[in-house]
LODONU-86138 format. One record per residue (C-alpha): residue number from 1; x, y, z. Coordinates in Angstrom, 3 decimals. Layout:
! LODONU-86138
REC    n         x         y         z
REC  NUM         X         Y         Z
...
This chain:
! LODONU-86138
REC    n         x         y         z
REC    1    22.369     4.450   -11.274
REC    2    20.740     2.670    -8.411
REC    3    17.203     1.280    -8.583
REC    4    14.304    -0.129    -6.519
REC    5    13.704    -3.890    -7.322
REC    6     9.987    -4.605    -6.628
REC    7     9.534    -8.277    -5.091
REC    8     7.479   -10.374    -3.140
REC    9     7.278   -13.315    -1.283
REC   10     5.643   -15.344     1.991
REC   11     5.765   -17.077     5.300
REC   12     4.363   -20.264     3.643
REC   13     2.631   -22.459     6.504
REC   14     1.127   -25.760     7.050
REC   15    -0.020   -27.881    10.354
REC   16     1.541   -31.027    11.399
REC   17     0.755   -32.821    14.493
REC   18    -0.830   -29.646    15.691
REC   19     2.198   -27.483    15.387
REC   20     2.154   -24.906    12.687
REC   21     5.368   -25.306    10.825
REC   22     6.463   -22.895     7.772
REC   23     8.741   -23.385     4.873
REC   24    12.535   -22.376     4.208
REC   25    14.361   -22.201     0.878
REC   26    17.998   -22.967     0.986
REC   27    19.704   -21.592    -2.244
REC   28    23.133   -22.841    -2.674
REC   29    24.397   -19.866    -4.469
REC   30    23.753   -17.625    -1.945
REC   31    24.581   -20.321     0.968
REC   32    21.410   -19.016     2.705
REC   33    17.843   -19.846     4.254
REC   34    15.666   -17.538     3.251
REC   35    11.648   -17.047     2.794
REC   36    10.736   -17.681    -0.533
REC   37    10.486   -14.308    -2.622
REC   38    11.086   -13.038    -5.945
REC   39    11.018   -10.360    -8.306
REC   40     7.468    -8.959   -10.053
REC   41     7.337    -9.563   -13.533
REC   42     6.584    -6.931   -15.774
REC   43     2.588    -5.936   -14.848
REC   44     2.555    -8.462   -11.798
REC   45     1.147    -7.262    -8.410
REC   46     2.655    -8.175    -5.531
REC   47     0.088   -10.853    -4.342
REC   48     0.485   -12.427    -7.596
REC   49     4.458   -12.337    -7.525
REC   50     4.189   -13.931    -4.559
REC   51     1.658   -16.996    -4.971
REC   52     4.167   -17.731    -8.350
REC   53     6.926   -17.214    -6.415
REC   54     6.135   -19.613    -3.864
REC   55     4.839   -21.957    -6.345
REC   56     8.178   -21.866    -8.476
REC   57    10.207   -22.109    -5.395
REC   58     8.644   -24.637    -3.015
REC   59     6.071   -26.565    -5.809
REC   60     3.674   -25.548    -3.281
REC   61     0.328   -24.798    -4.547
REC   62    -1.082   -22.036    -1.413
REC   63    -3.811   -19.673    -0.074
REC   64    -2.320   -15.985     0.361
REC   65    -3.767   -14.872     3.693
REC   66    -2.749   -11.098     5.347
REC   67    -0.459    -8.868     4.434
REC   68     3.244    -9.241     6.938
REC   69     4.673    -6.772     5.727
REC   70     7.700    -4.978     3.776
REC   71    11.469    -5.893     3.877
REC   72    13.845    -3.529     1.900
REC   73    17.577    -3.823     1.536
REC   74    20.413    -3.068    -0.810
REC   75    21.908    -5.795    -3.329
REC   76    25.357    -4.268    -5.130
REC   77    23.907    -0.546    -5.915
REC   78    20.124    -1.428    -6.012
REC   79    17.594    -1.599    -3.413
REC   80    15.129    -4.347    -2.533
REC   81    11.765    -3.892    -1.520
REC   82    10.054    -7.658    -0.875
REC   83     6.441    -7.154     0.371
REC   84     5.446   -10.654     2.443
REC   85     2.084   -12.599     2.907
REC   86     1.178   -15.176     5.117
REC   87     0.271   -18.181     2.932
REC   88    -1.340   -21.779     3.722
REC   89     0.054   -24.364     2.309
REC   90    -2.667   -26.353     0.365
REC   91    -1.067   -29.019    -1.836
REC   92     2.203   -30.139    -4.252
REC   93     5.940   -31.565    -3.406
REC   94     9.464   -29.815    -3.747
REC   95    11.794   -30.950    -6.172
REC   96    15.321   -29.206    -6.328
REC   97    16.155   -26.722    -9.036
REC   98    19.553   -24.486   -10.219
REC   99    17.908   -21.801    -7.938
REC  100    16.920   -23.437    -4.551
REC  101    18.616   -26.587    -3.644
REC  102    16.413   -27.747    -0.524
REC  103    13.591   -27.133     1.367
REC  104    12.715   -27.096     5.193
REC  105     9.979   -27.533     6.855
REC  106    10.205   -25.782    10.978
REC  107     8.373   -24.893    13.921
REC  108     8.222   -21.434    14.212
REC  109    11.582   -20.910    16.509
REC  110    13.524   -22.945    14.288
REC  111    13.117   -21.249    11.426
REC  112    14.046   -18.043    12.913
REC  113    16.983   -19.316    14.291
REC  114    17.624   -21.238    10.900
REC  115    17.066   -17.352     8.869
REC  116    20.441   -16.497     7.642
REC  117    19.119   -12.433     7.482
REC  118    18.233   -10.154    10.636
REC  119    15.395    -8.649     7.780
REC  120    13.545   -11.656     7.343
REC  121    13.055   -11.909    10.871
REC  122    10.241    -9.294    11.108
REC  123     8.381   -10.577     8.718
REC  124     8.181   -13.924    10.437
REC  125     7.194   -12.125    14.069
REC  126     4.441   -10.135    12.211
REC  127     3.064   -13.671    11.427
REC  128     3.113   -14.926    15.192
REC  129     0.919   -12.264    15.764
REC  130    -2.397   -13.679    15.036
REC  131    -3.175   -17.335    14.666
REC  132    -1.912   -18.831    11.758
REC  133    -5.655   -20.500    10.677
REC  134    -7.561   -17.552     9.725
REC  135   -10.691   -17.351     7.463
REC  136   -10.161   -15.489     4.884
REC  137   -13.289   -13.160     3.466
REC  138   -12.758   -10.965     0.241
REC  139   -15.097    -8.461    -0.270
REC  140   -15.706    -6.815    -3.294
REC  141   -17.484    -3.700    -4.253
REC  142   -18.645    -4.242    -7.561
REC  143   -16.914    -2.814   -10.949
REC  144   -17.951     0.203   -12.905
REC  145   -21.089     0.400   -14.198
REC  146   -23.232     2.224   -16.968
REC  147   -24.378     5.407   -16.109
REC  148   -27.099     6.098   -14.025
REC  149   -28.350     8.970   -15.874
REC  150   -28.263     7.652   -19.230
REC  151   -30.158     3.843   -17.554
REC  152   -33.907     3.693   -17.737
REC  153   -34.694     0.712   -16.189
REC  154   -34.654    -0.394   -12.978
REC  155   -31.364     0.701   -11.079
REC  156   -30.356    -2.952   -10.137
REC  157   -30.451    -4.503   -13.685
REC  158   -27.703    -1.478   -14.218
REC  159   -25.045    -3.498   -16.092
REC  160   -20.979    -2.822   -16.230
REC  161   -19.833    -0.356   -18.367
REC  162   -17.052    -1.655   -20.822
REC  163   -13.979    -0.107   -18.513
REC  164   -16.079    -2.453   -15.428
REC  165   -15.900    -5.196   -17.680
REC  166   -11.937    -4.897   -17.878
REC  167   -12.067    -4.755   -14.199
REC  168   -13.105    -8.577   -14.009
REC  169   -10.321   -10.037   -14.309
REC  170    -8.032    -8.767   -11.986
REC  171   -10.428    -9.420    -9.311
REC  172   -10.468   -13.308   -10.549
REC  173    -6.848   -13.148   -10.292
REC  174    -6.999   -11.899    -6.781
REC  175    -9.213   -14.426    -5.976
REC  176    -7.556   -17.114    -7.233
REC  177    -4.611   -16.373    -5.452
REC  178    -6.454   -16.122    -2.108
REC  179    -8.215   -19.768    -3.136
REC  180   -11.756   -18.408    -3.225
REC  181   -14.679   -21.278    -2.883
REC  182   -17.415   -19.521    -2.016
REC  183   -19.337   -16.902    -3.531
REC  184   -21.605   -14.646    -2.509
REC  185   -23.405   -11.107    -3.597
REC  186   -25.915    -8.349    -3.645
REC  187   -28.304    -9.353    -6.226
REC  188   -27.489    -6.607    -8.202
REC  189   -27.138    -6.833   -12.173
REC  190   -23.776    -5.661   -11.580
REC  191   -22.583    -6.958    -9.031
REC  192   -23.276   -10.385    -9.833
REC  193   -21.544    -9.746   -12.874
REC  194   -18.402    -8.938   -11.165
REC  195   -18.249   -12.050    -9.360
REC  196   -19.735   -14.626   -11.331
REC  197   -16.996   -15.181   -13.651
REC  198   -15.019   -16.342   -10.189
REC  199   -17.791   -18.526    -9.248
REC  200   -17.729   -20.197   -12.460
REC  201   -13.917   -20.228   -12.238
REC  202   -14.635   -22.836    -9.422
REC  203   -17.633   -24.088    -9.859
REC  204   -20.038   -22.959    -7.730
REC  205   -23.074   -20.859    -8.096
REC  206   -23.566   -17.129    -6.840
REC  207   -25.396   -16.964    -3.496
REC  208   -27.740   -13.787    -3.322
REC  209   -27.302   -11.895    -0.207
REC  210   -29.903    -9.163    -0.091
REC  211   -28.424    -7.468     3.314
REC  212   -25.592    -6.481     1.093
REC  213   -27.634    -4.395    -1.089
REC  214   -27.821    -0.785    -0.752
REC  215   -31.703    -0.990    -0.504
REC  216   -31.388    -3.572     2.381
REC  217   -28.596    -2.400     4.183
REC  218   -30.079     1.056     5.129
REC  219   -31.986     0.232     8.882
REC  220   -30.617    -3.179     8.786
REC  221   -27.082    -2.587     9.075
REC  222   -26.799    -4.647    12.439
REC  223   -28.291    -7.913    10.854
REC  224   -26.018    -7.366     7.395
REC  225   -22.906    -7.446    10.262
REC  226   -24.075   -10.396    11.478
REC  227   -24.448   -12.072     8.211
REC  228   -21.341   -10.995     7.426
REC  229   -19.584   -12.733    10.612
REC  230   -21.693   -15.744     9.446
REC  231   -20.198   -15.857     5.459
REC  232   -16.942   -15.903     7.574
REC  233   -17.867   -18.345    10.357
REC  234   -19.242   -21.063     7.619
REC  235   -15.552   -21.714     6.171
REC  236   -13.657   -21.699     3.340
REC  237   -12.822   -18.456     1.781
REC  238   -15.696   -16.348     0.576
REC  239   -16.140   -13.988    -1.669
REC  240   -18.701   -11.018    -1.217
REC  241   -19.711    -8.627    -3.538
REC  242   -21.206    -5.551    -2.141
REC  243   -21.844    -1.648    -2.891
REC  244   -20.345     1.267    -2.120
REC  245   -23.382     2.444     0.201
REC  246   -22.711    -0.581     1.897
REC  247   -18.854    -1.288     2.778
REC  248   -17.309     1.519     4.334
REC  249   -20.464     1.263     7.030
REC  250   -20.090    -2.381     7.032
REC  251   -16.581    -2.850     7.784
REC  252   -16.394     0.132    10.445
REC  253   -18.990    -1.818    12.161
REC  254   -17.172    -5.134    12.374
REC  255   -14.096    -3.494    12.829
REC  256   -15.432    -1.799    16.304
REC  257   -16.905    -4.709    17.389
REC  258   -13.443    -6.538    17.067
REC  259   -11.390    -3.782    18.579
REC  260    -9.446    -3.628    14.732
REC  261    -8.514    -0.005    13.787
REC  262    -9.282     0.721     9.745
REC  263    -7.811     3.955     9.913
REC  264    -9.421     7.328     9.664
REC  265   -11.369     6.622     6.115
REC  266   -12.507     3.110     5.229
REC  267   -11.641     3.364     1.110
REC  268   -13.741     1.245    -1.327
REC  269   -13.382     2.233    -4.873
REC  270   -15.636     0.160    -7.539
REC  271   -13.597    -3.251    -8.228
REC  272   -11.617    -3.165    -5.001
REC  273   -11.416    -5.598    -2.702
REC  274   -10.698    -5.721     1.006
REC  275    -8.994    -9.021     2.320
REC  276   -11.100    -9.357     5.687
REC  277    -8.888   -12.189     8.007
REC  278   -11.597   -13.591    10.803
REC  279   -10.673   -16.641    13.881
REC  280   -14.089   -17.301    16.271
REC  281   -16.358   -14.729    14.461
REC  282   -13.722   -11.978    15.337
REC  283   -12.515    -9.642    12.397
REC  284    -8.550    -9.469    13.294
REC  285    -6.840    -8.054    10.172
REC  286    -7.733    -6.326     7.653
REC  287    -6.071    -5.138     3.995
REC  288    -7.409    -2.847     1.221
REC  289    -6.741    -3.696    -2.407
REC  290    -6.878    -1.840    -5.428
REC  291    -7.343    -3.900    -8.011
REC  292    -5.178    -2.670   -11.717
């Protein structure tokens, strides 16, 4: 009986000499250049599959950046669905293994031309089509919390409720993979508690951002968009954590202002995460996440 084979993989990327250049995988059993891809392990999302994929493939330590795209083809009676991301390249050196035999490092229109499959070539065009150096932003709205009825204290020391708890560490996961080293949130009780496990994953302390608070954000919405553009314009890749009063308004905002259609309804569920993807204070891409 035929089956779908869930896999994923990536355009990895670096710059050299000012030309962006992205790796091939040349597997001698196959006698083909491919991306590098792979299956999901039991429980793996995609964005994980891929970032161990690449890792176990190339040795390359990377960023994931936007979503490319989805490939899907038949192998014997099963089908193939690969789902690609663009990824920068960040650090570590190949070494041959039984499954890939050599590595390649090409300008753009060599490695299409190098491709041995017409289905990889999308994938690599959907890269082209925004520059390669984006910043990344990840922005968070904050996992479940206690109810509101049964809290009778102050709404923002309103901690996570034991199901947000379990919703923690997915989202460090998820930033780990995206190389998060910045981090940033509504000084909420619980939404600095959904992030701060990531900032001490790398070190770095929580920066309050009080425009990203429901409270705040209501008659101030133009100045929390520009402090948004100005989380992404500082560097790195940022993490924001932010409320559900607050997102949906937020994003349709920068969205507009960069001519970068969200579709009809803007979704932010409590510990999901939108992977923002920003060049010259512009918002160009844009992906939704549900976090497991």
């Amino acid at each position: 009986m035929a089956q779908e084979v869930a896999a994923a993989g990536a355009v990895v990327w670096r710059l050299r000499d000012g030309t962006v250049e992205v790796a091939l995988v040349y597997r001698r059993r196959y006698d083909d250049w491919t991306l590098p891809k792979g299956k999901l392990d039991r429980g793996e999302t995609a964005r994980t599959a891929a970032h161990r994929e690449v890792r176990e493939e190339t040795g390359a330590q990377v960023a994931l950046g936007r979503f490319l795209g989805r490939t899907s083809y038949r192998v014997g009676t099963d089908r193939k669905v690969v789902d690609y991301f663009a990824a920068r390249y960040l650090n570590g050196d190949f070494a041959p293994s039984d499954e890939v035999a050599e590595l390649r490092w090409l300008p753009v229109p060599d490695a299409m031309a190098r491709l041995t499959y017409e289905h990889d070539h999308p994938v690599l065009m959907a890269f082209t089509a925004h520059p390669a150096d984006l910043t990344t932003v990840l922005l968070i709205r904050h996992a479940k919390a206690g109810s509101r009825a049964e809290w009778h204290d102050a709404d923002e020391l309103r901690p996570l409720s034991r199901n947000g708890e379990k919703q923690v560490a997915p989202l460090r996961a998820l930033a780990a993979v995206y190389g998060a080293t910045r981090v940033h949130s509504a000084p909420l009780v619980r939404c600095v508690r959904t992030v701060a496990p990531i900032a001490g994953d790398i070190g770095v302390p929580v920066t309050e951002e009080e425009l990203m608070a429901e409270r705040k954000y209501e008659g101030m919405a133009d100045a929390a968009q520009r402090r948004l553009v100005e989380i992404a314009d500082e560097g790195g890749v940022p993490v924001v954590c932010s409320q559900g009063g607050v997102i949906p308004d937020l994003l349709a905002r920068v969205a507009a202002e960069s001519g970068v259609s969200l579709g009809r309804r803007v979704e932010s569920k409590k510990g999901s995460a939108w992977a923002l993807f920003f060049t010259e204070s512009r918002l160009v891409a844009a992906d939704y996440i549900r976090v497991p």
